[in-house]
C-alpha positions in Angstrom: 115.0 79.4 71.0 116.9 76.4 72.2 119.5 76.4 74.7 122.1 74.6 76.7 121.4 76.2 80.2 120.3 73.3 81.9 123.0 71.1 80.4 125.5 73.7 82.0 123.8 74.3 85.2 123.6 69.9 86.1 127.4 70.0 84.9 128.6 72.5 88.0 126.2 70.8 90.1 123.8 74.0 90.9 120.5 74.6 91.5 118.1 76.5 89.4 118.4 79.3 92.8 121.8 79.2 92.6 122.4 79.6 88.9 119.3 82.5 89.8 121.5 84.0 92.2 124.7 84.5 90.6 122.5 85.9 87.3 120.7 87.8 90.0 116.9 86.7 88.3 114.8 85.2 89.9 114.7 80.8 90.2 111.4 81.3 87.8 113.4 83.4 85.6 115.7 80.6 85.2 113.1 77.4 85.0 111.4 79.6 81.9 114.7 79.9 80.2 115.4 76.3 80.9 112.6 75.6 79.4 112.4 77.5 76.6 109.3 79.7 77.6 111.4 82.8 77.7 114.4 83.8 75.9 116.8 85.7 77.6 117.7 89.9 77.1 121.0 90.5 75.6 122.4 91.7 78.5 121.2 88.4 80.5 122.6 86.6 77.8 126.2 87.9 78.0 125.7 87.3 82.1 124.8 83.6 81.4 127.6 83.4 78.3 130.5 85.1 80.8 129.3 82.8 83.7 129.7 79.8 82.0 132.9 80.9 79.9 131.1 80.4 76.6 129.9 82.5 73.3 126.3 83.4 73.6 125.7 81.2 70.1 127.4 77.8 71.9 124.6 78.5 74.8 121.3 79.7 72.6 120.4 78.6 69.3 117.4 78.4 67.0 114.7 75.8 68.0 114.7 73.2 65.5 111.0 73.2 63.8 
């Protein structure tokens, strides 16, 4: 799965810990969803979608193969 996280993260200007903190995950947590080595729970991904004001779908998407 694709997503948008770190797009969203550089455009408020936070840190991987502080984007960790406000999901309350850990920093690792959020450099493996960055990343795309791990894709997020559905309740981590309504956190991340309410945090950033956005639909889960405009965040995550299918990796393009």
């Amino acid at each position: 799965m694709d997503n948008r996280l770190r797009e969203l993260r550089d455009a408020r200007g936070w840190s991987q810990g502080e984007l960790a903190e406000q999901l309350q995950v850990s920093r690792q947590t959020v450099n493996a969803l960055e990343t795309g080595k791990y894709d997020p729970s559905l309740p981590l991904a309504f956190r991340i979608a309410d945090l950033f004001g956005a639909k889960i779908e405009d965040i995550f998407f299918p990796a393009v193969t």
